[in-house]
Wavefront OBJ file of the C-alpha trace (Angstrom):
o trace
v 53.393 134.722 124.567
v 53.273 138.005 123.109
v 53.616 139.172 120.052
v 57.217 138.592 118.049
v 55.877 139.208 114.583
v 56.254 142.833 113.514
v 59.968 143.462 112.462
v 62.035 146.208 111.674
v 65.168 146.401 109.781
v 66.821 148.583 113.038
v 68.673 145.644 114.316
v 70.625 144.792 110.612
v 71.661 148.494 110.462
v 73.012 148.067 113.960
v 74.687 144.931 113.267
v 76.399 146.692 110.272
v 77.086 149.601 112.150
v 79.226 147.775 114.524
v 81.057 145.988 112.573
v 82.553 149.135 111.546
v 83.710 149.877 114.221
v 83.745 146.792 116.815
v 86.739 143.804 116.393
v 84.258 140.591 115.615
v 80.851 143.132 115.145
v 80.541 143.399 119.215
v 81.714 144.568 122.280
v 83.185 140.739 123.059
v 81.099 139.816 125.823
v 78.274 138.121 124.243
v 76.637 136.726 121.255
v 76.928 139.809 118.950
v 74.290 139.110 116.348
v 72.162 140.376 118.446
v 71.373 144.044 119.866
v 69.331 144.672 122.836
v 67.577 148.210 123.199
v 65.800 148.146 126.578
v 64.714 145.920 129.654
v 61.896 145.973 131.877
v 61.668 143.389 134.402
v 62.600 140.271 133.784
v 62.363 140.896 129.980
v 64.393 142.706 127.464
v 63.627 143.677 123.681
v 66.277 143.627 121.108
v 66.220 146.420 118.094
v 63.682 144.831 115.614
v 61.333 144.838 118.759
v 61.666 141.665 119.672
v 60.609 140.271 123.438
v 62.666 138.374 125.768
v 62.748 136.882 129.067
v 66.140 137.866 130.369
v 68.304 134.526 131.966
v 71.431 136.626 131.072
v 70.233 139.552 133.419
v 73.531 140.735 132.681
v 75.699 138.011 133.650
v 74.365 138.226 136.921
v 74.165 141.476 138.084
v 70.555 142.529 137.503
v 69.655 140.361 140.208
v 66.196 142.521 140.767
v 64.907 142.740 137.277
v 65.670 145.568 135.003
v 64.651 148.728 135.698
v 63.823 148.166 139.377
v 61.948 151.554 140.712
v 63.779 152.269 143.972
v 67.272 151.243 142.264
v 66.444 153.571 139.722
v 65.170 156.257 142.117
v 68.408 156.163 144.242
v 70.719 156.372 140.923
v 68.833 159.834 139.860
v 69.033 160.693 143.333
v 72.881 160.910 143.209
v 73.011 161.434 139.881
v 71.412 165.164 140.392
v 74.685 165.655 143.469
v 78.177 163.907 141.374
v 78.716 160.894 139.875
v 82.290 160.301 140.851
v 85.127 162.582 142.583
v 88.305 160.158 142.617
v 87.883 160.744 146.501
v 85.844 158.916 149.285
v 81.790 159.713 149.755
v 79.827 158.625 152.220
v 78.102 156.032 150.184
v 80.947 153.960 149.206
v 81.897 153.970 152.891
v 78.237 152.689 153.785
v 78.510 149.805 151.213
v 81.589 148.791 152.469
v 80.223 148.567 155.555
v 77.342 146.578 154.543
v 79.282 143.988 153.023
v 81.843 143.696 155.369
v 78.621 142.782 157.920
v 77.099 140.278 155.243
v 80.280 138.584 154.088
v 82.019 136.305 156.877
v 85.995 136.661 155.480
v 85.237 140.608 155.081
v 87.163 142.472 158.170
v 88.364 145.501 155.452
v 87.769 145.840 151.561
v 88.663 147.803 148.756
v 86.610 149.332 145.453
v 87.373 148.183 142.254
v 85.212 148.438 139.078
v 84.956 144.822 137.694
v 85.504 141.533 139.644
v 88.361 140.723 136.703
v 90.251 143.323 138.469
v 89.295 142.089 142.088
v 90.174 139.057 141.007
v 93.917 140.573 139.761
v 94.548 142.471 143.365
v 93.565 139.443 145.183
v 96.142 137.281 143.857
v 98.712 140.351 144.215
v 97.481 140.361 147.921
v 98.285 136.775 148.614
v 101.822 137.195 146.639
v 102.249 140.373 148.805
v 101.528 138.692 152.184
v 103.077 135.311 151.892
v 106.235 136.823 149.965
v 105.667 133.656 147.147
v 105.310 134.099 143.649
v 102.764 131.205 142.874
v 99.293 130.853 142.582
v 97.230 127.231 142.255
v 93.545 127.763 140.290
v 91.248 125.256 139.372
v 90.460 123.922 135.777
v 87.723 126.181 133.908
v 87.638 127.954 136.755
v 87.204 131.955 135.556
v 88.773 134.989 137.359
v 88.565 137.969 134.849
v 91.274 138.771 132.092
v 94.609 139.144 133.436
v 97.116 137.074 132.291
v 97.608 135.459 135.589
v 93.828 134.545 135.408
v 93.817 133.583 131.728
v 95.328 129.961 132.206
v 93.288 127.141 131.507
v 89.795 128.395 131.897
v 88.381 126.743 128.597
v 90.796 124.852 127.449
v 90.586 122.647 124.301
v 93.948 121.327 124.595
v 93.933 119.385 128.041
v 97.383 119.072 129.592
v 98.634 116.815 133.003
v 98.009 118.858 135.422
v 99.276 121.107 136.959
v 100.663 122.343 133.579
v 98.244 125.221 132.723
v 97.093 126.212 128.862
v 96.959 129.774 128.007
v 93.783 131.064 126.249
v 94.566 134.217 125.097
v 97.696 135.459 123.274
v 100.078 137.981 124.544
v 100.333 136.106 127.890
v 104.147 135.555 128.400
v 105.592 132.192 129.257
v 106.359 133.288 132.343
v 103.293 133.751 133.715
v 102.098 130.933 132.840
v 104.493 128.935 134.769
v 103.557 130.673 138.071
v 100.034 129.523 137.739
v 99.112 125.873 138.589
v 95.987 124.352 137.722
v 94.185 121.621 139.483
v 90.941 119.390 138.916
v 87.974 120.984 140.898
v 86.646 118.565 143.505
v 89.512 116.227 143.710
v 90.900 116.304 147.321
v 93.407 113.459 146.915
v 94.802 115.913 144.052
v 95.155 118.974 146.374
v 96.551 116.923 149.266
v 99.493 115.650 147.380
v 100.113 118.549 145.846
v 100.482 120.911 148.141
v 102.637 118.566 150.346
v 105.226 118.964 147.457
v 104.747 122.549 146.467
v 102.663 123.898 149.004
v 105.683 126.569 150.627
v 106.279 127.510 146.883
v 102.261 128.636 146.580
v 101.423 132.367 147.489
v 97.324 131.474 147.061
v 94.894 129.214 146.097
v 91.951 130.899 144.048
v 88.555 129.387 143.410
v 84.825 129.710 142.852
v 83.447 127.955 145.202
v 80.506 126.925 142.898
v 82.876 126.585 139.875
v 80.781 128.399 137.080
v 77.567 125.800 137.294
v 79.878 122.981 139.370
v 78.937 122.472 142.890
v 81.610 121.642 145.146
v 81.462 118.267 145.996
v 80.687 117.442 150.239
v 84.034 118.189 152.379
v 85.658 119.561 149.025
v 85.804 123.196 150.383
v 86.848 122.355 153.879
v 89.621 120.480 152.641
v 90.970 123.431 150.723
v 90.575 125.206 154.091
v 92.278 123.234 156.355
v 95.272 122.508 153.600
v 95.807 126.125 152.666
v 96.197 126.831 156.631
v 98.196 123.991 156.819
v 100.825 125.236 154.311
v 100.543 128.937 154.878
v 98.745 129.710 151.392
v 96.204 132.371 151.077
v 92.486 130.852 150.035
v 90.499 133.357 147.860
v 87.176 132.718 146.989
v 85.992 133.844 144.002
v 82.556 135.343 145.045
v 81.956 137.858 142.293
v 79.169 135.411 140.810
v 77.977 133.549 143.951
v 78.097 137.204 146.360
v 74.763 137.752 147.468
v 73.285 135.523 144.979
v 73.585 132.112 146.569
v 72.490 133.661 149.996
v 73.151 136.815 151.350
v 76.412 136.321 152.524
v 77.678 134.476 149.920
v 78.818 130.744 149.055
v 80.368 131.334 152.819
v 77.401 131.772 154.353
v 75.982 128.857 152.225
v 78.812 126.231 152.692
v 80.290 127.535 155.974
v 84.016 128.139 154.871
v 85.121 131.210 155.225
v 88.452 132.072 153.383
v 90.868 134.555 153.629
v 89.967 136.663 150.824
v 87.312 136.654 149.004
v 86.022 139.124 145.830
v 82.444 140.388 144.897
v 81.086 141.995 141.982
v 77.811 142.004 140.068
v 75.235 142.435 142.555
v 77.061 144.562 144.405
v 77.019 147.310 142.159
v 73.210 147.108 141.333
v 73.915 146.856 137.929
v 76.714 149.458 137.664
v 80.448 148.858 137.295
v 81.914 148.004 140.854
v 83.350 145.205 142.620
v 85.989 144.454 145.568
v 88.602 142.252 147.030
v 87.624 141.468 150.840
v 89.288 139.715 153.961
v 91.257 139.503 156.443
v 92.776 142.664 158.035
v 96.478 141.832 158.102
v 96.332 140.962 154.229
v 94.554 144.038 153.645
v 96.485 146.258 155.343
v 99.082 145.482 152.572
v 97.060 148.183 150.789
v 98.055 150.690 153.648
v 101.749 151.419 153.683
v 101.807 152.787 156.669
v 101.159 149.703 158.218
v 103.324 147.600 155.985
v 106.170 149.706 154.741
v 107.460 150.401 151.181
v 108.542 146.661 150.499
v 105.261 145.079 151.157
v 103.128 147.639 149.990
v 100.133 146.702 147.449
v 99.327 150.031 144.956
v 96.052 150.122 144.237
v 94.210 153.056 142.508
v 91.291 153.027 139.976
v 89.258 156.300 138.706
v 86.154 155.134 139.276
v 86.154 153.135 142.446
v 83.524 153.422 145.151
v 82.455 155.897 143.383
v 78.860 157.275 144.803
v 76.908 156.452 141.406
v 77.404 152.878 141.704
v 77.262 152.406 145.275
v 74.032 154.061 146.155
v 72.706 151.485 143.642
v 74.278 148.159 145.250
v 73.464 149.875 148.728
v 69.568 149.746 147.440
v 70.026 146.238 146.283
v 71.474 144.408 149.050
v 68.711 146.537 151.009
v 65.911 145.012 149.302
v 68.109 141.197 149.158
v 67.542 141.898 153.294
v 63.986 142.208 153.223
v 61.965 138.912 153.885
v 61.790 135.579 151.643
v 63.371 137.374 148.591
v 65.857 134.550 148.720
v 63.262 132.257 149.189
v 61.462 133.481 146.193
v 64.807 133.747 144.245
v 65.159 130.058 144.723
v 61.109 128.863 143.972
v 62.039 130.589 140.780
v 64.642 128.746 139.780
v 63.291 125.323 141.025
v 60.469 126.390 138.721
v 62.762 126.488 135.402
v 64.399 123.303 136.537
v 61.221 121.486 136.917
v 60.029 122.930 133.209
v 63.865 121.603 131.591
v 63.203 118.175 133.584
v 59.782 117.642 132.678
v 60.889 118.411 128.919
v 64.009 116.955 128.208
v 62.253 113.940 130.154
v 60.395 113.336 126.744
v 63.174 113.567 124.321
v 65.276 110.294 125.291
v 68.121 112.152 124.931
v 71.009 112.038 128.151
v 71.280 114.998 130.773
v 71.672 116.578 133.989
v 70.648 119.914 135.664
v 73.647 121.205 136.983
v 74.001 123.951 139.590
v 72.104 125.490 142.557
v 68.248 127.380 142.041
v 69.762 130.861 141.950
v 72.489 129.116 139.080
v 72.223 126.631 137.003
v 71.691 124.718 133.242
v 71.516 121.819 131.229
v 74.710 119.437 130.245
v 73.824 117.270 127.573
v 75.656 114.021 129.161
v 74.867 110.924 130.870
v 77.917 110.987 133.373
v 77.716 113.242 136.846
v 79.309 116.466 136.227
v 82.026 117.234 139.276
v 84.939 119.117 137.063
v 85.286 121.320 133.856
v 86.227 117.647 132.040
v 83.035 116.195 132.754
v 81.722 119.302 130.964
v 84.078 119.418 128.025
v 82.771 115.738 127.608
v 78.879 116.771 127.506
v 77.162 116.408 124.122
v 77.946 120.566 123.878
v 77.118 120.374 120.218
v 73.191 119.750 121.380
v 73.017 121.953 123.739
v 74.071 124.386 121.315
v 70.651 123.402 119.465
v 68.581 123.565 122.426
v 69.733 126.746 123.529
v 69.128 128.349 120.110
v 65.816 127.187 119.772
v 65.157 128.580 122.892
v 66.284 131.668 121.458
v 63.669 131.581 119.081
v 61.051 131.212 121.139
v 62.063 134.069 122.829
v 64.617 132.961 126.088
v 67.682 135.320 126.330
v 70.337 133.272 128.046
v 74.266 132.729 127.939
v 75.544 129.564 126.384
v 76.135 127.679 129.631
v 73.777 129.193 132.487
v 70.427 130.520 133.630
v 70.271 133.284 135.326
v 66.782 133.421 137.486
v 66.222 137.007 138.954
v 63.230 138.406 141.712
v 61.528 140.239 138.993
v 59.947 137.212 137.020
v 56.129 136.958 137.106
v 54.021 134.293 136.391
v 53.169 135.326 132.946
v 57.504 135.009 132.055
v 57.541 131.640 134.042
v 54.525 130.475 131.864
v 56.360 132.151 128.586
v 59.470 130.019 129.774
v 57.458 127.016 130.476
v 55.942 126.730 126.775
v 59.494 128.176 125.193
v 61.393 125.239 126.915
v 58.708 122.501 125.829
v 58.676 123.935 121.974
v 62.675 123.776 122.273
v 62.485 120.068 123.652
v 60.040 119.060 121.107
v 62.355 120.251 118.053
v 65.258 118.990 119.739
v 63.429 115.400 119.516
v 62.529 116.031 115.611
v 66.005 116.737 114.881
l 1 2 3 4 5 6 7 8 9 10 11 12 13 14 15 16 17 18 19 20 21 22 23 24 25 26 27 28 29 30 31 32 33 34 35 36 37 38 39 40 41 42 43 44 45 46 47 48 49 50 51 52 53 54 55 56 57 58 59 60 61 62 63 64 65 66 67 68 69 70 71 72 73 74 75 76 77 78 79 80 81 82 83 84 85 86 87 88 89 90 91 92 93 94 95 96 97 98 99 100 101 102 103 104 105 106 107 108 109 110 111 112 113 114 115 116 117 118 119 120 121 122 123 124 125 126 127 128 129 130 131 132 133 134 135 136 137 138 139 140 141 142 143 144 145 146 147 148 149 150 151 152 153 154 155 156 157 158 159 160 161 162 163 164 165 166 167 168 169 170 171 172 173 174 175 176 177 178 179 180 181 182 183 184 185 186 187 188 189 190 191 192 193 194 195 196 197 198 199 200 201 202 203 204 205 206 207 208 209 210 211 212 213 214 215 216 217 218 219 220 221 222 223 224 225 226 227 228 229 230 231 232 233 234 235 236 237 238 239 240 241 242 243 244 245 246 247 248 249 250 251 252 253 254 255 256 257 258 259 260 261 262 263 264 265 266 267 268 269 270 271 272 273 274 275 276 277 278 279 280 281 282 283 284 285 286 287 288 289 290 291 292 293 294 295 296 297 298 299 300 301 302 303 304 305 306 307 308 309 310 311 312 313 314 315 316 317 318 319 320 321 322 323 324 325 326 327 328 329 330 331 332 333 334 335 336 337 338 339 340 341 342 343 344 345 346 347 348 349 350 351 352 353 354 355 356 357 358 359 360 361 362 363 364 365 366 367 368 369 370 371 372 373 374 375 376 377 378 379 380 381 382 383 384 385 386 387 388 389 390 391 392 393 394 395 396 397 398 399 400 401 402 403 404 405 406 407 408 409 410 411 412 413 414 415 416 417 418 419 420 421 422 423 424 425 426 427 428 429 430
């Protein structure tokens, strides 16, 4: 490992410095004692000077490393000719095309600049087409922060389902009635239900790996065939599992393809943009010359397909194409699995490696982990521990997931290796 030792009082005055200005001391979307002032790679440095290796990358979207030179290249490319005109440019209208030939659902899409608000249109689409006002989601399942979205996605207060728990104020009753929630990976669940609400529901919504949850075998298919069944719209959630679980998605991976499906992260190379994808004739609610005034869908957003951001996911999902990069995407996360196995091994303590290569973490529990429940039931006070004395031995990571991206080396896997063994071994001394 290199040296952590020399510190500098930059990060306090940072901290304090927000604080003055920032609700909480941070920008909300992460752990805000600490400040991060540059990435290279697979690492990042925070404002004393400390050194990382990056499992956040981002939440996701740094997929390449930070700072990747032909990303970077293609950026101050455009950057030198606009970086946005509220109006269509040739690159936008390449990456669309380029994911509409990687993702199986994608016939047309439309820009948006986070995959919250893909998230949002999508389930306006499905209301739109089907002319229904409800929308079934799945327990700690997370679609961005709209209020439809914003119904039961960590909830501490478990209700019968499908009875949904806001977790945010200022969401109106309302909505929350026109969302149902149901346990991920429970078939005999969806098949009742939708036999006795089914021509009430405009869509069902869902990551099809539920934040580190695999779907169970058949689990996927069966929300296929019932959602064709009963008319309903099936969105996949895609903005975390686009181009990250293979190129084409968690459809090319499972072999479902739904009717709409959104992407984010990746897609933007590590600048804000995302879309909602699908089917033609639910897309074409967008176009109102096609559908009329009645069943039109507005959308509009400043900063949509807008050139900056497109020439960078168009130089990322170029280099995603190239030979056994998701080959070595996966090797590297089999790698950190193998280090938290071979670790945790030694400290007697109960566990399980949830997820897929390209997406996964520890649960502190003994029990097999197939819904958000099984989670909420994990020992989450220890893996709090773990994960901060990972922290100080210098692994950047979320709370609940790791993160693997092409641009770790050797050295970071064998900085990783020896982090996750000195975490284990305190973990056991507690």
């Amino acid at each position: 490992m290199l040296d952590n030792s020399i510190a500098q009082p930059a990060q306090k005055q940072w901290l304090e410095r927000a604080k003055g200005v920032l609700p909480g001391g941070g920008f909300g979307n992460f752990d805000p004692s600490i400040v991060i002032r540059e990435g290279h790679g697979a690492r990042v440095w925070d404002e004393d000077g400390k050194e990382y290796v990056d499992y956040l990358i981002g939440s996701g979207p740094m997929i390449l490393g930070h700072d990747n030179e032909e990303v970077v290249e293609a950026i101050r490319e455009q950057a030198g000719k606009g970086l946005t005109f509220f109006a269509s440019n040739r690159h936008g209208i390449e990456l669309a095309e380029a994911i509409c030939q990687a993702v199986p659902c994608a016939e047309k899409l439309r820009f948006v600049s986070s995959g919250g608000e893909a998230d949002m249109y999508a389930m306006r689409l499905a209301r739109a087409h089907t002319g229904r006002d409800f929308i079934l989601k799945f327990e700690g399942g997370y679609h961005g922060m709209s209020s439809d979205a914003l119904i039961s996605v960590f909830p501490d207060r478990l209700e019968n389902y499908p009875n949904g728990v806001p977790d945010s104020a200022g969401i109106p009753e309302p909505v929350r009635e026109g969302i149902y929630v149901a346990p991920f990976n429970d078939p005999e669940f969806i098949r009742q239900f939708l036999d006795e609400h089914g021509e009430r529901i405009a869509g069902v919504i869902v990551e099809p790996l539920q934040r580190l949850i695999p779907p169970e075998p058949g689990f996927l298919e069966l929300l296929r065939q019932e959602t064709s069944k009963h008319g309903i719209v099936l969105i996949f959630d895609e903005v975390v599992t686009g181009f990250r679980l293979a190129y084409g998605g968690a459809q090319e991976k499972y072999g479902v393809v739904p009717d709409l499906c959104t992407v984010g992260k990746v897609v933007g190379g590590g600048l804000p943009l995302a879309a909602v994808a699908g089917q033609a004739d639910i897309m074409a609610h967008f176009d109102k010359s096609v559908v009329g005034r009645d069943r039109f869908t507005l959308q509009i957003g400043t900063l949509s397909g807008n050139p900056l951001a497109a020439v960078a996911g168009l130089k990322t999902l170029e280099i995603l194409r190239r030979p056994d990069s998701y080959d070595r995407l996966r090797k590297n996360g089999e790698a950190i699995m193998g280090f938290l196995r071979d670790a945790l091994d030694q400290t007697g303590v109960d566990y399980q490696i949830v997820g897929d290569p390209v997406l996964f973490d520890a649960v502190f529990t003994k029990r097999s982990v197939k819904s958000y429940r099984d989670v909420l039931k994990a020992d989450n006070s220890l893996a709090g521990r773990f994960n901060a004395r990972l922290r100080q031995h210098g692994i950047f990571k979320s709370p609940g997931k790791i993160y693997p991206c092409l641009a770790l080396s050797s050295g970071d896997l064998a900085w990783t290796q020896n982090a996750i063994v000195a975490a284990a071994k305190q973990l056991s001394a507690e």
